[in-house]
MARLO-845359 format. One record per residue (C-alpha): residue number from 1; residue in one letter; x, y, z. Coordinates in pm, whole numbers, plus 50000, padded with zeros to 5 digits. Each point is the difference from the previous one (the first is absolute). Last residue first. Layout:
BEGIN
<domar NUM,"A",<X,Y,Z>>
...
% end
This chain:
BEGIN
<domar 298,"X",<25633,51508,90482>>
<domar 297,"X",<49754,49827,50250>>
<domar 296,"X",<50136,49811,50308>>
<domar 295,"X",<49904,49685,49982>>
<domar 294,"X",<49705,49831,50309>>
<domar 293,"X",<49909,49679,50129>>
<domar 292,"X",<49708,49982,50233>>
<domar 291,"X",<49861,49742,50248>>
<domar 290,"X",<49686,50059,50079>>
<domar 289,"X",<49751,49902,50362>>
<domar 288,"X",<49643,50027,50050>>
<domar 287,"X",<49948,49674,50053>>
<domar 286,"X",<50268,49890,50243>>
<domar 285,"X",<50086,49656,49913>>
<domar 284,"X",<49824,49665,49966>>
<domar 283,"X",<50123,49638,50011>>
<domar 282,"X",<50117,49664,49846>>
<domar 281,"X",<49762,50098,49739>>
<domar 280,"X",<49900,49703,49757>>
<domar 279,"X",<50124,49992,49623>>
<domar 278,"X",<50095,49619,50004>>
<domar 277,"X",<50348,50110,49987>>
<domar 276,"X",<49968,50216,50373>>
<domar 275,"X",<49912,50336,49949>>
<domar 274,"X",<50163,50273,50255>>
<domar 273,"X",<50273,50179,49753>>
<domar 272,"X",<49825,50118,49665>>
<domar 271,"X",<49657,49951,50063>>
<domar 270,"X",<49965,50168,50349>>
<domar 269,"X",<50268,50300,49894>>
<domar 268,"X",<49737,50062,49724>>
<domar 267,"X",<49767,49966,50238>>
<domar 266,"X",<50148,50269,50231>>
<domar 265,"X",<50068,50226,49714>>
<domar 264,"X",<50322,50012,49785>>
<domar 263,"X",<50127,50304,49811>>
<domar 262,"X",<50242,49959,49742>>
<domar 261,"X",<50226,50226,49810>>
<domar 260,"X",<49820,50370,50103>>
<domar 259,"X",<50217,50278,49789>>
<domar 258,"X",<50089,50299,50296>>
<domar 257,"X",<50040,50320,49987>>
<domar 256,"X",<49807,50077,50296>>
<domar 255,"X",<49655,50071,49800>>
<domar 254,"X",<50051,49708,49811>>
<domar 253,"X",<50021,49814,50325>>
<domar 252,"X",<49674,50159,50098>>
<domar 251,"X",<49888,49895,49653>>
<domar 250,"X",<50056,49655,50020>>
<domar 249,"X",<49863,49966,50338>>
<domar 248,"X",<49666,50083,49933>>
<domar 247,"X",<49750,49757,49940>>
<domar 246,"X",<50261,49897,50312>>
<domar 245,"X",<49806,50261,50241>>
<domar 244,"X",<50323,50089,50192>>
<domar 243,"X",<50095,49937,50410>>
<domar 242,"X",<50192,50264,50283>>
<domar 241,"X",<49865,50039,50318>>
<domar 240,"X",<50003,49666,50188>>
<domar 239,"X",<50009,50075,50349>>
<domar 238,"X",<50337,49887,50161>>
<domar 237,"X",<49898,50081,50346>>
<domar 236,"X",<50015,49618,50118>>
<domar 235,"X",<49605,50041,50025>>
<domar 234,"X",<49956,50148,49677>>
<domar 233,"X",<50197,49694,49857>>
<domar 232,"X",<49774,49773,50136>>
<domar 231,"X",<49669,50159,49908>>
<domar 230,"X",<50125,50116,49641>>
<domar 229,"X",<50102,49606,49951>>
<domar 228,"X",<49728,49792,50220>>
<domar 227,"X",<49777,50227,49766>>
<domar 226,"X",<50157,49935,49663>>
<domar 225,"X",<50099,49629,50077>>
<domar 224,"X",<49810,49847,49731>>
<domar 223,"X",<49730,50264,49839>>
<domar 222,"X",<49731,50111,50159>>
<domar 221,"X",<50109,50299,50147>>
<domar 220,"X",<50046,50234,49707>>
<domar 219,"X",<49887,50345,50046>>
<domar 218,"X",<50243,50082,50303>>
<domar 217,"X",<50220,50309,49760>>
<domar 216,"X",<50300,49763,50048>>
<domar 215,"X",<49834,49657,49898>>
<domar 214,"X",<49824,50242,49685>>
<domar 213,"X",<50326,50122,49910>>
<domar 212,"X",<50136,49624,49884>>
<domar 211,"X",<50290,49873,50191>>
<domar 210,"X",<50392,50027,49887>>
<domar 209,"X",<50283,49800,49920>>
<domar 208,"X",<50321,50123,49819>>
<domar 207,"X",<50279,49980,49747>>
<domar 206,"X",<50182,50273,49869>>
<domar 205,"X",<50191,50073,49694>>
<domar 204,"X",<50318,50162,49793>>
<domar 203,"X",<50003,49927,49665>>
<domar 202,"X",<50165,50351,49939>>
<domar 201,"X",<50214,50121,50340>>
<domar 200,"X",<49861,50057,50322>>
<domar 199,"X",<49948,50338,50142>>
<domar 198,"X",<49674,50176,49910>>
<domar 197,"X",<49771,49723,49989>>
<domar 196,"X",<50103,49829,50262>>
<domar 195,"X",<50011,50333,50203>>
<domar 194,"X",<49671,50075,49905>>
<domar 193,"X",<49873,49647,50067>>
<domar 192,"X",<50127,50051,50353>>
<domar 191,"X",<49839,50310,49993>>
<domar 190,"X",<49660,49910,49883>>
<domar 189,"X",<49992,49709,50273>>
<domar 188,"X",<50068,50292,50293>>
<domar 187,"X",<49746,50202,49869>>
<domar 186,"X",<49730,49780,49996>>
<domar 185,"X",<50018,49922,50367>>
<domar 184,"X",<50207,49666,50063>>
<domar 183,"X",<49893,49668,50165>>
<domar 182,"X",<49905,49850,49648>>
<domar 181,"X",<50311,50104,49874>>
<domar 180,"X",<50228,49768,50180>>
<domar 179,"X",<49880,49594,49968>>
<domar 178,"X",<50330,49966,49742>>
<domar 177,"X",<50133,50284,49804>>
<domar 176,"X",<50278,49852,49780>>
<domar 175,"X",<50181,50228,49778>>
<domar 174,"X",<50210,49869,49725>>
<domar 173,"X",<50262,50225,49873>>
<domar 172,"X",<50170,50089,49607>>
<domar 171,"X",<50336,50193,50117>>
<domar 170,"X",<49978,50388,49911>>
<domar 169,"X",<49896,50106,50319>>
<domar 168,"X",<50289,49839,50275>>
<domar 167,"X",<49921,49889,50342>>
<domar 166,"X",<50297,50095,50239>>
<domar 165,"X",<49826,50051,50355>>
<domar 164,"X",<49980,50384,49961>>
<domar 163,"X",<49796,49974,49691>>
<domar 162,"X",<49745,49731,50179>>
<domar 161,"X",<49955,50241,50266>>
<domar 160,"X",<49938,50293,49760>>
<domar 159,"X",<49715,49851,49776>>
<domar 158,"X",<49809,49837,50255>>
<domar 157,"X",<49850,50254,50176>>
<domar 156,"X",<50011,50001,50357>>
<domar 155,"X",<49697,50029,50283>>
<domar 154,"X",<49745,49766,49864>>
<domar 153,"X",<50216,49751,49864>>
<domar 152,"X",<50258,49975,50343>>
<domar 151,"X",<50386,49885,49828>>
<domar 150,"X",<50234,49832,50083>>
<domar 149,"X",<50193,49877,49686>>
<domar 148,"X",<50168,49665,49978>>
<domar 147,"X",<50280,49950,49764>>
<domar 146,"X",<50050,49667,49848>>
<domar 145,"X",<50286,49879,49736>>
<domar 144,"X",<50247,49874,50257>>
<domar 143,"X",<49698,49747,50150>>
<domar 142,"X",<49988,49999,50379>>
<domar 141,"X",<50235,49802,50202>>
<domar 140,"X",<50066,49700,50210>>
<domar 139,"X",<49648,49878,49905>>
<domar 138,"X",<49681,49871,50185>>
<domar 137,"X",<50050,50134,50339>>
<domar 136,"X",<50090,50345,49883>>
<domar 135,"X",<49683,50013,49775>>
<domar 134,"X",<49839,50052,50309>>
<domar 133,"X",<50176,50296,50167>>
<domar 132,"X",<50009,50136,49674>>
<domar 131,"X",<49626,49999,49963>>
<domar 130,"X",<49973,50150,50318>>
<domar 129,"X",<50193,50298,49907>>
<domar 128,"X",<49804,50023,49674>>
<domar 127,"X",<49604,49956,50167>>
<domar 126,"X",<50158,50273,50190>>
<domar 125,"X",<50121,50220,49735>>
<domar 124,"X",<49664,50029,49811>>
<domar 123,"X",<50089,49820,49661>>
<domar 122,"X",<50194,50000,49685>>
<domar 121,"X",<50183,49713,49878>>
<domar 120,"X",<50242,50098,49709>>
<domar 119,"X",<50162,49745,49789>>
<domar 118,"X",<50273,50088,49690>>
<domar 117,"X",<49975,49691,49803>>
<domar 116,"X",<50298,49746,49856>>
<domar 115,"X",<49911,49764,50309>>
<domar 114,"X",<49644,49999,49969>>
<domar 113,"X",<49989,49634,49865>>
<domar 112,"X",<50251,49911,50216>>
<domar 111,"X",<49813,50137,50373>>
<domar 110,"X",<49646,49917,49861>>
<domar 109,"X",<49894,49891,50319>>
<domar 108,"X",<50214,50273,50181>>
<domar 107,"X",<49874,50289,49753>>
<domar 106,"X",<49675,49856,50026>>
<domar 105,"X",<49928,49986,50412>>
<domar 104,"X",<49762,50267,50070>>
<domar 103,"X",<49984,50047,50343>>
<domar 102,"X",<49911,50385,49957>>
<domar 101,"X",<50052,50086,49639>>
<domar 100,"X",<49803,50300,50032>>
<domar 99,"X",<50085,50116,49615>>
<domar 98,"X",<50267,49737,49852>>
<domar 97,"X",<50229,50157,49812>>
<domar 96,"X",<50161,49768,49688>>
<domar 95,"X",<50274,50122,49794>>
<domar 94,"X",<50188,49882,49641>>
<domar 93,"X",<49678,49856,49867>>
<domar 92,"X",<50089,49779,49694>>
<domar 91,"X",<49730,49820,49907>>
<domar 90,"X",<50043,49712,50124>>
<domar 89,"X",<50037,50207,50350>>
<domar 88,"X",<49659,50132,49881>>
<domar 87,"X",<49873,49676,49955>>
<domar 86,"X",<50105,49790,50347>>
<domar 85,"X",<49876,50322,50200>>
<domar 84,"X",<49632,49980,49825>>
<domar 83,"X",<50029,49660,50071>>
<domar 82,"X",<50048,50024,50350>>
<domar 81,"X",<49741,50292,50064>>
<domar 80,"X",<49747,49704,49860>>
<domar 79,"X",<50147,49794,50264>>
<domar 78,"X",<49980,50185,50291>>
<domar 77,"X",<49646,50175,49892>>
<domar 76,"X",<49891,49636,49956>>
<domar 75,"X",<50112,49862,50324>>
<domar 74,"X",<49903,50261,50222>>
<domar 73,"X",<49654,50048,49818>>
<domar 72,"X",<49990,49632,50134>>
<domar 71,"X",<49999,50096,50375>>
<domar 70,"X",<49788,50323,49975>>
<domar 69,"X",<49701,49861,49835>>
<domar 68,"X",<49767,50033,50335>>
<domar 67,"X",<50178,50169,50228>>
<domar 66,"X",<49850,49844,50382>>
<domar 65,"X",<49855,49717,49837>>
<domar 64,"X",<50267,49921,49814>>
<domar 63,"X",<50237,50050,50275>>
<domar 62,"X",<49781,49734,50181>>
<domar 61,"X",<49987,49746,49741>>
<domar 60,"X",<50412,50088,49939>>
<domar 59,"X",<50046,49863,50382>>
<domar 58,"X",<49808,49711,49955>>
<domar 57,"X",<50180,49863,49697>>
<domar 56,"X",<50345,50070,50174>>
<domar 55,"X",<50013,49885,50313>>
<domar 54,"X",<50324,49967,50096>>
<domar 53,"X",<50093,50315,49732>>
<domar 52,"X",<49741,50203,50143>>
<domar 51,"X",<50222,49949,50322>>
<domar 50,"X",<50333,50014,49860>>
<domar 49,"X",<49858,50327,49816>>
<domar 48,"X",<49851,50158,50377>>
<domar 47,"X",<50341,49970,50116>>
<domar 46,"X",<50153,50116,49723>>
<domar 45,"X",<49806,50299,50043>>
<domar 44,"X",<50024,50100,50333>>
<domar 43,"X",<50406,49929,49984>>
<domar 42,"X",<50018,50201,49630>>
<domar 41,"X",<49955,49871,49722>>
<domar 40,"X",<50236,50048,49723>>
<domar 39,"X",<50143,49713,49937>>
<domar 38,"X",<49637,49838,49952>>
<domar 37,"X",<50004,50185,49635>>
<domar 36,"X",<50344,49836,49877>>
<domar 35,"X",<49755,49748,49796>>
<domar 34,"X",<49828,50256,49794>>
<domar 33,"X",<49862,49831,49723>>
<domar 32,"X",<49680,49874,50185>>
<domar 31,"X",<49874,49662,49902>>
<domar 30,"X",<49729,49943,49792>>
<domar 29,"X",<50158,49819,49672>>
<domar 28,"X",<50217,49775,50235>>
<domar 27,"X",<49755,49885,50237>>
<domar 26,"X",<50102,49894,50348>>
<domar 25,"X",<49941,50435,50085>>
<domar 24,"X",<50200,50076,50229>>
<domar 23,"X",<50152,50335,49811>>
<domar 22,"X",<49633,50096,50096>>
<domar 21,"X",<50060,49985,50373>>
<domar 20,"X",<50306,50268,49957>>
<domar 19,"X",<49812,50230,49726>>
<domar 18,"X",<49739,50012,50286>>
<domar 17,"X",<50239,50085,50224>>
<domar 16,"X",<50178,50267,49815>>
<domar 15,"X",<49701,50204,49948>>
<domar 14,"X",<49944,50015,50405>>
<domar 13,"X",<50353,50076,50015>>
<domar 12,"X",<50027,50282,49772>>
<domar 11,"X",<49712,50132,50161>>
<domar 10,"X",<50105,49951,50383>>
<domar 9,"X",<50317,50230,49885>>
<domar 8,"X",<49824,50277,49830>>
<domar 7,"X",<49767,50053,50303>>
<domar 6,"X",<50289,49979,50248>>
<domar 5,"X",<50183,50271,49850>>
<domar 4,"X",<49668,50167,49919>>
<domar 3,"X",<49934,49978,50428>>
<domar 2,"X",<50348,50079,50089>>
<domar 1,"X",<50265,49792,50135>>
% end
């Protein structure tokens, strides 16, 4: 197996154990969503989650300590992602393409609630071929209303591999692009929200997280988890390249076509999701972290 093959693979499973160890979380309101996330472990990684799992407490200390934030921005961004999904398809989305889906588990968790929507997963073809070979050991079969598209992000443009794998323009799509565009050059993210853009039908719109520019151009170090973050990623050769100044978000969206409906920061993640009911923090996240919703304009 190749290097990026490889590379792609150990990522989705690095984010997938962490979503694994949250969704055992004793408390209700804090645990992780995504309960079908240890399914996809591979043998070096499950073994390492039954072991963080025996010793739980001390095991998240260290991790903490190694990525500071990283384990409860898991939780939030999984459940605020969640929602988003939850309204649209209230709304009457008639596709959802999730953008490096890698082992993301939605369409399966939210098998009936999905069921009259056209899913596409699109990912690196190895990450998808060992997906498969996972999901396989949790159901007989995948979902009849799921296509999943190979695809590499910086080699292949979006547009005609999701026309040759049956997605349809004028039907109103959700787009979920979850922990992507941060490891993408500028170009890439501007043609995925090109495509968006260009070919999905009115009330069409995407959902994503990003980092603030100044973590990316290495003049913010001080906040939590920005340096373990650029260091740590730099050494897996997944540099982070790609952030936005969010003074400014609303107009680069603008720019792109695109209406801004919400746009949460890393404290307003903190307040909504991690407070316990006498208003205490049950923990921190990344600090330099956004989740964005965005409409297509026009």
């Amino acid at each position: 197996m190749s290097a990026s093959r490889n590379k792609a693979i150990e990522s989705a499973e690095g984010v997938a154990l962490f979503r694994a160890l949250g969704a055992l979380e004793p408390r209700d309101a804090f645990r992780n969503p995504d309960f079908l996330a240890r399914d996809f472990l591979g043998p070096r990684y499950r073994r390492t989650y039954h072991l963080m799992k025996l010793f739980r407490r001390f095991s998240l200390r260290r991790a903490e300590r190694a990525m500071p934030g990283s384990y409860w921005y898991l939780f939030v961004r999984t459940r605020h992602l969640d929602e988003i999904l939850l309204e649209t398809v209230a709304e009457g989305i008639e596709q959802l393409v999730i953008l490096g889906a890698g082992y993301d588990s939605r369409i399966y968790r939210f098998r009936d609630s999905l069921r009259q929507v056209a899913c596409f997963e699109v990912d690196h073809p190895a990450t998808q071929a060992a997906k498969r070979r996972h999901l396989r050991r949790r159901f007989p079969e995948l979902p009849s209303n799921l296509t999943l598209v190979p695809i590499d992000f910086n080699r292949e443009r979006l547009e005609p591999v999701l026309a040759e794998s049956g997605y349809q323009e004028d039907k109103k799509t959700l787009f979920i692009w979850e922990g992507v565009c941060l490891y993408l050059p500028d170009s890439s993210v501007d043609a995925v929200f090109e495509t968006v853009r260009g070919h999905a039908a009115p009330g069409s719109s995407i959902a994503f997280d990003y980092v603030t520019r100044a973590v990316v151009d290495g003049q913010d170090s001080s906040t939590l988890g920005a340096a373990e973050t650029r260091q740590g990623t730099t050494g897996l050769g997944e540099p982070i390249l790609f952030g936005i100044d969010p003074a400014k978000t609303e107009h680069f969206l603008a720019e792109r076509g695109f209406e801004l409906l919400s746009d949460l920061s890393s404290e307003a993640l903190s307040e909504r999701y991690l407070r316990e009911g006498d208003g205490s923090a049950v923990g921190e996240i990344l600090g330099f972290t956004h989740i964005a919703h965005a409409r297509m304009l026009g």
